[in-house]
N, C-alpha and C positions, 0 to 999 in steps of 0.2 A: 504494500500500500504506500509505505514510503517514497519506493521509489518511482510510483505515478508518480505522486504528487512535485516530487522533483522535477520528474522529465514535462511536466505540467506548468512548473513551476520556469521553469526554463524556456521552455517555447513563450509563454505571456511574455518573458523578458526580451524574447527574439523578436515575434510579434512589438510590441511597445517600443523597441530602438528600430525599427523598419518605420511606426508610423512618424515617429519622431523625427528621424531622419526625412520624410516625405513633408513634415509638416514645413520643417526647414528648408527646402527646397521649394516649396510654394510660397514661403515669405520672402525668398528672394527674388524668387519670380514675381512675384505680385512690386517688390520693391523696383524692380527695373521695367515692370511697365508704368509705374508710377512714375519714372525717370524720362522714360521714353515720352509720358504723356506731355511732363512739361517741356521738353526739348520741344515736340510741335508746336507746342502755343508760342514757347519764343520763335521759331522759326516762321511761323505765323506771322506774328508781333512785329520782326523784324521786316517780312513782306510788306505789312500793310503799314508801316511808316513808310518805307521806302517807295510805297507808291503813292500814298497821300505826299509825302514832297514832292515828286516825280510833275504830280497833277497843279499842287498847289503853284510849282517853279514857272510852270505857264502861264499861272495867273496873272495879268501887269498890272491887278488890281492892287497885291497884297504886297506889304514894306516887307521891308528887307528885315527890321527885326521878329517880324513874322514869321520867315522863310528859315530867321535863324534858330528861334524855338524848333520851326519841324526839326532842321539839322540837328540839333541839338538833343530832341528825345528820339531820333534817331539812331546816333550815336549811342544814345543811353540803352536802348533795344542791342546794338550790336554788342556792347559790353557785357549784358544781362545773359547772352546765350552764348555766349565766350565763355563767361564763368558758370555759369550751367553744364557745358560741356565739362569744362576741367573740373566742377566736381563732382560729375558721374563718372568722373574718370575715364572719359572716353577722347578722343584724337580733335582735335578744332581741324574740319575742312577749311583752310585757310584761303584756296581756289573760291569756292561758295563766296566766302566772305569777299576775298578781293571784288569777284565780279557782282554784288550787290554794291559792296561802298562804289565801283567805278562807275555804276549807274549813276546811284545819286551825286556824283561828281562831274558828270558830263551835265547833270541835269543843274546843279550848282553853276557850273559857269557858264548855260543858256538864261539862268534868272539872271547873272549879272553878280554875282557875289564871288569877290576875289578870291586867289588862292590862299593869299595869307590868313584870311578870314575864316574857309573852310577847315584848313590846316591847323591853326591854332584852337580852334575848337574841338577839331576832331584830338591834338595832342593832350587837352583838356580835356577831355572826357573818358578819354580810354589810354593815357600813358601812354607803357613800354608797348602794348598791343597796336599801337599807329604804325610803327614802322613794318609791322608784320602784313599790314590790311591795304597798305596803300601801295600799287603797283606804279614804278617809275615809269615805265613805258606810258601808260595813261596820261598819269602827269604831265610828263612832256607833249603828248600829243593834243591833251586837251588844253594845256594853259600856256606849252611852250618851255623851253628851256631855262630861261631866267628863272621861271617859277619853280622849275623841277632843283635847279641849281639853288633857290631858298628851301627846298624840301631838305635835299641832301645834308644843307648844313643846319637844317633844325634837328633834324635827326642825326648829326654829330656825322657823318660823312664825308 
């Protein structure tokens, strides 16, 4: 009878670290779609700034400190799913990221807003991550080489 109870006793213990284990495996699953979930809304977030500038930049109704709020919580979007990524611990597609800021960069110096202007902001808002997000080839094409040549030495170049 004893040693039912043992080999009984032993299998519940087999059984209960299997559900256990299972149970810990669906919290982390549940944890990383929870991850996943917010990554879309900033990815999102960061679309539809970028194209509320995009629309607003066409406007020739709206000032220039107008256009520089959108830039501005724009920016704040780009920052926001930059550190989202780095602390899900996952890789910043930094391509993505380039070819959305050079959007709304192209789209910056069709409203009329200089590069020092875009540049200081964007270095203001998001640091060491500017030199990562802003492709020089752009710069130069979009505002010229002077421009690209005060890029360079903002960013210690």
């Amino acid at each position: 009878m004893s040693s039912e109870v043992e080999r009984l006793r032993i299998e519940l213990s087999r059984r209960i670290s299997e559900l256990e284990l299972r149970v810990e495996k669906l919290e982390k699953d549940l944890e990383a779609l929870s991850k996943i979930s917010e990554l879309t809304w900033r990815i999102a977030q960061l679309e539809s700034s970028a194209q509320r500038f995009l629309t607003h930049s066409r406007n020739s109704l709206l000032t220039l400190p107008a256009l520089e709020e959108e830039l501005n919580e724009y920016f704040g979007d780009l920052k926001e799913l930059i550190a989202t990524l780095e602390d899900a611990g996952m890789p910043v597609d930094w391509g993505f990221i380039r070819r959305s800021a050079s959007r709304v960069l192209k789209a910056a110096k069709e409203a009329g807003i200089s590069f020092s202007l875009f540049a200081n902001l964007m270095v203001e808002k998001l640091g060491d991550y500017a030199a990562k997000i802003v492709d020089e080839k752009i710069v130069g094409r979009i505002y010229g080489l002077a421009e690209l040549e005060h890029w360079r030495k903002l960013m210690g170049k």
